[in-house]
N, C-alpha and C positions, 0 to 999 in steps of 0.2 A: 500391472497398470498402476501409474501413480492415485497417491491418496491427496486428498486437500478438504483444508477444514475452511469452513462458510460463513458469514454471516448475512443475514438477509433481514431486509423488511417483507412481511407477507403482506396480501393486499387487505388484511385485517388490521394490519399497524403494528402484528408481536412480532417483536427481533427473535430469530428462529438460528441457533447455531446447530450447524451440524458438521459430519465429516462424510465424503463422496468418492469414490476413484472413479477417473474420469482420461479420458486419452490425452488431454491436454487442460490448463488453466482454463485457457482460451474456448474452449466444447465447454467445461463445464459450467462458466457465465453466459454463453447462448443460451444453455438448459435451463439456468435460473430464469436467467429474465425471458422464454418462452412459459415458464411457469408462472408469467405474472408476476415475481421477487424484483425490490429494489437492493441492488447487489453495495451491501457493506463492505464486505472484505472476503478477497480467497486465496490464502495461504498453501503451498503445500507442505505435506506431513510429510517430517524424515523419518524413513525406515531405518532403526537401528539393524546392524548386522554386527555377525560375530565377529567378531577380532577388535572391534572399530575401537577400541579404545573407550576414556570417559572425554565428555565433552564436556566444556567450562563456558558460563558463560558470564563473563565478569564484566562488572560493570562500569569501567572506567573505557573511552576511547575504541582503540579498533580502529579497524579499514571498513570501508562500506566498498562492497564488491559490484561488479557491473551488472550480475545477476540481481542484485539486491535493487535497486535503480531502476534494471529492468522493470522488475516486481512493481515496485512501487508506481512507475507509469502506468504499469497497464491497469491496476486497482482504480489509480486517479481516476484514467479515462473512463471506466468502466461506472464508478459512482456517480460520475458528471456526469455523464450520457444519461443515468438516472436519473436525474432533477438533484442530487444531492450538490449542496455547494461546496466550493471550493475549501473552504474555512472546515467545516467539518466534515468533508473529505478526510483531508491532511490530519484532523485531530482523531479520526477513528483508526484511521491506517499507522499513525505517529504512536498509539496507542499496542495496536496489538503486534506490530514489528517485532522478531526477535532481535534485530541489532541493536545496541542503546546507542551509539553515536547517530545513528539514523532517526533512531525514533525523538531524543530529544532534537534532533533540527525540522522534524515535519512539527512535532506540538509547538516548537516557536515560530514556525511559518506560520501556523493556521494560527497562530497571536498575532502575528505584526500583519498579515493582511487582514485581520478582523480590525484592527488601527487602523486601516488605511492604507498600507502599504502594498503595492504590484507584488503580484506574486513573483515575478523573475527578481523584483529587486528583496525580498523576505529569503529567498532562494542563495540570492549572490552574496549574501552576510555567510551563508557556510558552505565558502567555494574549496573547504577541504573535505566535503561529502557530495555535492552536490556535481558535477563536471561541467565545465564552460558552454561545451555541448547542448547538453541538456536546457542549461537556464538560458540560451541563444533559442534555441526549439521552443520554451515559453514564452519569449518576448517576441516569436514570431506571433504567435499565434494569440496574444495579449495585443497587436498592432489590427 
């Protein structure tokens, strides 16, 4: 069963991280938030396995994958749904992302709509991480 690590607000106010195996992302943020939790962030954990080689993870560029994106939607919605807003949504998720091409365009999203700015049009300044797709799907849902 997959693993994923968590971050939650309890309904005391302490950010409570932990790690959970769970049948899907998706099950284990119902669980949360039937336990009362305003859901931060749920990541899944890579299981190392034998052979796999070392994994690098450097810090310049990269591709952000559609799994990656994936990811980060359904977090989004996940913390919206929670009362958390948009702006620090994107700065917590922008925060503990392992990709860095991704994570520096969510922490300057949750900048430039914290200025003012729509979030499709904070979105459409990194249309080499972000997919046309996706930032069309926010501006629907921004109308």
């Amino acid at each position: 069963m997959p693993r994923f690590k968590y971050r939650v607000y309890t309904d005391q106010g302490v950010i409570l991280e932990q790690e959970a195996e769970s049948p899907s992302q998706e099950a284990l943020i119902a669980d949360l938030q039937n336990r009362g939790y305003s859901i931060l962030n749920v990541t899944p954990v890579e299981e190392k396995q034998k052979g796999q080689g070392i994994k690098l993870n450097l810090p310049f560029g990269g591709k952000v994958s559609d799994r990656d994106i994936s990811i980060v939607c359904r977090q989004m919605s996940a913390m919206v749904s929670a009362g958390v807003s948009v702006v620090d949504a994107a700065k917590v998720i922008g925060e503990s992302i392992p990709n860095k091409k991704l994570s520096r365009a969510l922490l300057e999203v949750s900048r430039l709509v914290s200025e003012g700015n729509s979030i499709s049009n904070a979105m459409r300044k990194f249309n080499d991480v972000f997919p046309s797709f996706v930032v069309n799907l926010v501006v629907v849902g921004e109308e």
